[in-house]
C-alpha positions as protocol buffer text, in pm:
chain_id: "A"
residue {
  index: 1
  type: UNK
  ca { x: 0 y: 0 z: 0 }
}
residue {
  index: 2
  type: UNK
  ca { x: 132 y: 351 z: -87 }
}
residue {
  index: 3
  type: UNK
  ca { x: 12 y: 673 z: -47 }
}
residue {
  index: 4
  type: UNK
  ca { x: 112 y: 819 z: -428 }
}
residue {
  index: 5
  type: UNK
  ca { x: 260 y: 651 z: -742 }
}
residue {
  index: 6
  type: UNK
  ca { x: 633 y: 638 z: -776 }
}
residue {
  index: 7
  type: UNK
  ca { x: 859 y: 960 z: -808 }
}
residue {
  index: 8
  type: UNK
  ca { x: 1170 y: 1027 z: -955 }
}
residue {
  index: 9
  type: UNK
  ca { x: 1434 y: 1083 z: -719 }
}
residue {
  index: 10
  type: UNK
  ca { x: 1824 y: 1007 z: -673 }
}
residue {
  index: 11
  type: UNK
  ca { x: 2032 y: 760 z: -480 }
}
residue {
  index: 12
  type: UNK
  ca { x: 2362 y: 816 z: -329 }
}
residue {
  index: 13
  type: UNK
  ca { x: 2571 y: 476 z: -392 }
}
residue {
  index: 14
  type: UNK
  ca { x: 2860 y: 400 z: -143 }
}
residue {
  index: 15
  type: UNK
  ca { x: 3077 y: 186 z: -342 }
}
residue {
  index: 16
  type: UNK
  ca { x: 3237 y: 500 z: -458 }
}
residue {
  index: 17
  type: UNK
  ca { x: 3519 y: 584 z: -217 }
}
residue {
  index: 18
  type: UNK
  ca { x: 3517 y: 931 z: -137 }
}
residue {
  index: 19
  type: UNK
  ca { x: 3286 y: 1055 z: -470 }
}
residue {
  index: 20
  type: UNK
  ca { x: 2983 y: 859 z: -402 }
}
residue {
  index: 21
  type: UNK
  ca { x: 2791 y: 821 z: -777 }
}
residue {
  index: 22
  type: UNK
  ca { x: 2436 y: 937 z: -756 }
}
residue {
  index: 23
  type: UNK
  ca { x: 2194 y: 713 z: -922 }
}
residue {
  index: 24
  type: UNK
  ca { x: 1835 y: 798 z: -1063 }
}
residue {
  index: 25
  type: UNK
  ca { x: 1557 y: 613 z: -796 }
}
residue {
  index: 26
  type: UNK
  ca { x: 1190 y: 567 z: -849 }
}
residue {
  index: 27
  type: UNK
  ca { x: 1040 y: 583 z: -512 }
}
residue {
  index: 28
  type: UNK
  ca { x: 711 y: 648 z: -342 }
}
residue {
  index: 29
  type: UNK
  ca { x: 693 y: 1002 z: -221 }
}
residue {
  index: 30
  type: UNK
  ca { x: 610 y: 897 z: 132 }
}
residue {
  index: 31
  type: UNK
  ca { x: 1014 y: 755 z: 136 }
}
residue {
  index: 32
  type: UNK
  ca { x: 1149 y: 1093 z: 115 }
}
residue {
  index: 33
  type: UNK
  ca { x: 966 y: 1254 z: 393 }
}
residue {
  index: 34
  type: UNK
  ca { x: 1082 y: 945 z: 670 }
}
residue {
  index: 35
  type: UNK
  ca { x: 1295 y: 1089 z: 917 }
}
residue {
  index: 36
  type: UNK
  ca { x: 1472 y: 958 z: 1219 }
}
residue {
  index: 37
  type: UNK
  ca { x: 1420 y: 1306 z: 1429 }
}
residue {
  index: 38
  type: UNK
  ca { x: 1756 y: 1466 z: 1326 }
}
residue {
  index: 39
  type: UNK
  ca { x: 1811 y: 1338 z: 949 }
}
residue {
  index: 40
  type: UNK
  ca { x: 1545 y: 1325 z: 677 }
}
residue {
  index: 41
  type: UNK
  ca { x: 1542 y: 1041 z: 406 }
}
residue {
  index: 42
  type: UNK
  ca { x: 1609 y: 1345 z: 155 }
}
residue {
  index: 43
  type: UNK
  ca { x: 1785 y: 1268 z: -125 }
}
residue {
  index: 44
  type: UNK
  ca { x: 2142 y: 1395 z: -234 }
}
residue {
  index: 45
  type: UNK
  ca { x: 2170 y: 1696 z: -312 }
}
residue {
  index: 46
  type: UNK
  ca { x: 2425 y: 1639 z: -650 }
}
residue {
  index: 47
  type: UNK
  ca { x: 2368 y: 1567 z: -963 }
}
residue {
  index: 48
  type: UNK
  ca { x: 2316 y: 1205 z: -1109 }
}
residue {
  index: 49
  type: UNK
  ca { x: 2622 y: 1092 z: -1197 }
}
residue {
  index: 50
  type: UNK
  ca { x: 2562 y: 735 z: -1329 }
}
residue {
  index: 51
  type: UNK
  ca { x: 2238 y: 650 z: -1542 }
}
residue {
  index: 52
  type: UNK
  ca { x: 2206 y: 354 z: -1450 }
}
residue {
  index: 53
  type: UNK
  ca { x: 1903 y: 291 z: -1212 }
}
residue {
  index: 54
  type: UNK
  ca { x: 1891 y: 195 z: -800 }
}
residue {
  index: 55
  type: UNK
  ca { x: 1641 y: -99 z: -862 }
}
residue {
  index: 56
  type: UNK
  ca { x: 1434 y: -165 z: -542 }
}
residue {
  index: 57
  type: UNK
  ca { x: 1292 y: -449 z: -656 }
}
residue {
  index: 58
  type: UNK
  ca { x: 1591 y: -600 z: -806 }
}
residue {
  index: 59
  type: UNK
  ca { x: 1640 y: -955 z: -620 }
}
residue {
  index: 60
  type: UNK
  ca { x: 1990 y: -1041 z: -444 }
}
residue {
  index: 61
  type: UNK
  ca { x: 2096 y: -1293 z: -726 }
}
residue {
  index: 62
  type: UNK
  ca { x: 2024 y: -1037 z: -993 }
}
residue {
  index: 63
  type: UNK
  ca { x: 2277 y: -838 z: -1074 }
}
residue {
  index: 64
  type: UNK
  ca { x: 2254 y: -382 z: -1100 }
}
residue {
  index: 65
  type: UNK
  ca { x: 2229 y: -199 z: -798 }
}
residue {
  index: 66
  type: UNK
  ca { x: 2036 y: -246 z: -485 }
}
residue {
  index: 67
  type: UNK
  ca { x: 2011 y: 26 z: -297 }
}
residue {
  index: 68
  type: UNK
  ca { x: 2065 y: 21 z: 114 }
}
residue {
  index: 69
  type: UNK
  ca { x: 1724 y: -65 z: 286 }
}
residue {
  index: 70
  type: UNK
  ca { x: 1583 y: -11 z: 649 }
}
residue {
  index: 71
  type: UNK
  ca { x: 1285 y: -276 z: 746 }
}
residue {
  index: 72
  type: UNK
  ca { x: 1020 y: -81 z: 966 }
}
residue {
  index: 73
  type: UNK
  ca { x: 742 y: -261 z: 1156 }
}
residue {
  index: 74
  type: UNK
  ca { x: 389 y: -39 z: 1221 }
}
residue {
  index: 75
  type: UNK
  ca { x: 280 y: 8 z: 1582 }
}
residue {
  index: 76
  type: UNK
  ca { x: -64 y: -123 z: 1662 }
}
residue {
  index: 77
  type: UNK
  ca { x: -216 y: 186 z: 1524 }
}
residue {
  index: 78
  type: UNK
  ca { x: -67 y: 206 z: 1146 }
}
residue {
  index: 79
  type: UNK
  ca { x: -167 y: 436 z: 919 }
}
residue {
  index: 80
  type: UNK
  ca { x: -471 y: 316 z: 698 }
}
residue {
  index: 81
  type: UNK
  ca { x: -439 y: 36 z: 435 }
}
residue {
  index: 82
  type: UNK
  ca { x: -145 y: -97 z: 617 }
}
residue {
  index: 83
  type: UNK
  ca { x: -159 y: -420 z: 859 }
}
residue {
  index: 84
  type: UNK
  ca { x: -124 y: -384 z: 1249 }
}
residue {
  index: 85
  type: UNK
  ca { x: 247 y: -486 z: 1350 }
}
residue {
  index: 86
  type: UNK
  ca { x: 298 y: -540 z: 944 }
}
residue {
  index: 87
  type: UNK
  ca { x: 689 y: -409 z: 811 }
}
residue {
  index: 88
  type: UNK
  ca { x: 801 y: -214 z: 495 }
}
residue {
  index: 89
  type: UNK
  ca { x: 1103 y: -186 z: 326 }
}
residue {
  index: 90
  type: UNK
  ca { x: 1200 y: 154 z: 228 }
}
residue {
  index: 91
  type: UNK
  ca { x: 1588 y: 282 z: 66 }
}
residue {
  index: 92
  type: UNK
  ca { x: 1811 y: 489 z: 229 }
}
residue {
  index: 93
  type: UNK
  ca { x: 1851 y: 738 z: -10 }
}
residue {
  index: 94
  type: UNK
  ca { x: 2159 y: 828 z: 142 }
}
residue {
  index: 95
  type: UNK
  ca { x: 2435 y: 699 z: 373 }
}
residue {
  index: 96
  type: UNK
  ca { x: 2400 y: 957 z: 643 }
}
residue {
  index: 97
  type: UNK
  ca { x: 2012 y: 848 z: 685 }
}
residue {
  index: 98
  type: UNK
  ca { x: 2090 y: 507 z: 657 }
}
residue {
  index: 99
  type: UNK
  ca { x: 2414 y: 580 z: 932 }
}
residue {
  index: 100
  type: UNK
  ca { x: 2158 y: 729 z: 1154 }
}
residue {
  index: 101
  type: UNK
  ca { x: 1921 y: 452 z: 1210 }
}
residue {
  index: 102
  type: UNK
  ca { x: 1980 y: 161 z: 1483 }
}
residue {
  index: 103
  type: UNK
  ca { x: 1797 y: -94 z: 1504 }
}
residue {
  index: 104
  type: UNK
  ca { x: 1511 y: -72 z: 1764 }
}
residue {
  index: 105
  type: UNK
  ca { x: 1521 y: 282 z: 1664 }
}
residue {
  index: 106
  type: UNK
  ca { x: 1202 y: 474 z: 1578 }
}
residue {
  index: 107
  type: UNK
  ca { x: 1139 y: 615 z: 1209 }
}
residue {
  index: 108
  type: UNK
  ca { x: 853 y: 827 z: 1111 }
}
residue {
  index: 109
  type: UNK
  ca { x: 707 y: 687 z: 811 }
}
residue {
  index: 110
  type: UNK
  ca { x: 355 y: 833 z: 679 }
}
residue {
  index: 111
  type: UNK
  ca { x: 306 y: 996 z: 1026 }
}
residue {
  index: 112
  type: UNK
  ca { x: 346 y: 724 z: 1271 }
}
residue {
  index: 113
  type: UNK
  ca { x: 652 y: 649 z: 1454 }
}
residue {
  index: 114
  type: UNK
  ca { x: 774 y: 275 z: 1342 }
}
residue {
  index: 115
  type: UNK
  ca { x: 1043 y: 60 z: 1476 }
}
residue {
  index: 116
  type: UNK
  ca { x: 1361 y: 8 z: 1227 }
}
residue {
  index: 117
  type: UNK
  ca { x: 1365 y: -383 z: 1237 }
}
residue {
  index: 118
  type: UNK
  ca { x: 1639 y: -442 z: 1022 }
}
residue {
  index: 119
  type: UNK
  ca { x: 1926 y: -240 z: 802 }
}
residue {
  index: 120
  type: UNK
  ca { x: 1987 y: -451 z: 476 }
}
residue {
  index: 121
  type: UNK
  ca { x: 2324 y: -261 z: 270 }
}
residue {
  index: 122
  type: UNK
  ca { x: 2390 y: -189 z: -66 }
}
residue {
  index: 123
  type: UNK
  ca { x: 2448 y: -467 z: -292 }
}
residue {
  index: 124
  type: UNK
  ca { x: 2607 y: -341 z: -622 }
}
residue {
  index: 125
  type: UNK
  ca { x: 2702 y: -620 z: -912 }
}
């Protein structure tokens, strides 16, 4: 369930030593408002640098790029259309968001503060 259709955004990759490429990212726009209470899943700020595409739903075996994920669970009360206790992935469209999230952490995701579950990395083939 999603609250809009996918957007364009960007990805910042971290295989690139100290230049990070940017990517081009389809996301849902509810991704880039998530925020941890200090850092907001915004994306970079520099241009795209390498046209070929963060794939979200590209599979581990596959090869491209897979961008760096964090796994939130919904409280009791999650917003509407989505399950009680029921997770969603969402990229990290950056490594500073993705470096401020812990585990047991809270995110705010569509308005309601979820618990970070699980921090999957990059995977770039």
């Amino acid at each position: 369930m999603s609250a809009g259709a996918f957007v364009r955004s960007k990805y910042e990759a971290s295989y690139g030593g100290t230049t990070n490429p940017i990517h081009p990212i389809r996301v849902q726009p509810e991704t880039l408002l998530a925020n941890n209470g200090v850092e907001v899943n915004d994306p970079p700020v520099d241009d795209i640098s390498n046209p070929i595409s963060a794939k979200i739903s590209l599979g581990r075996r596959a090869r491209g790029l897979s961008p760096r994920f964090i796994t939130l669970q919904f409280p009791s009360s999650p917003p509407t259309g989505y399950k009680e206790l029921g997770i969603t992935r969402i990229p990290a469209l950056t490594e500073a968001f993705f470096d401020g999230v812990t585990v047991g952490s809270t995110v705010e995701y569509l308005s309601v503060n979820c618990i970070v579950v699980s921090k999957t990395p990059e995977q770039a083939d």
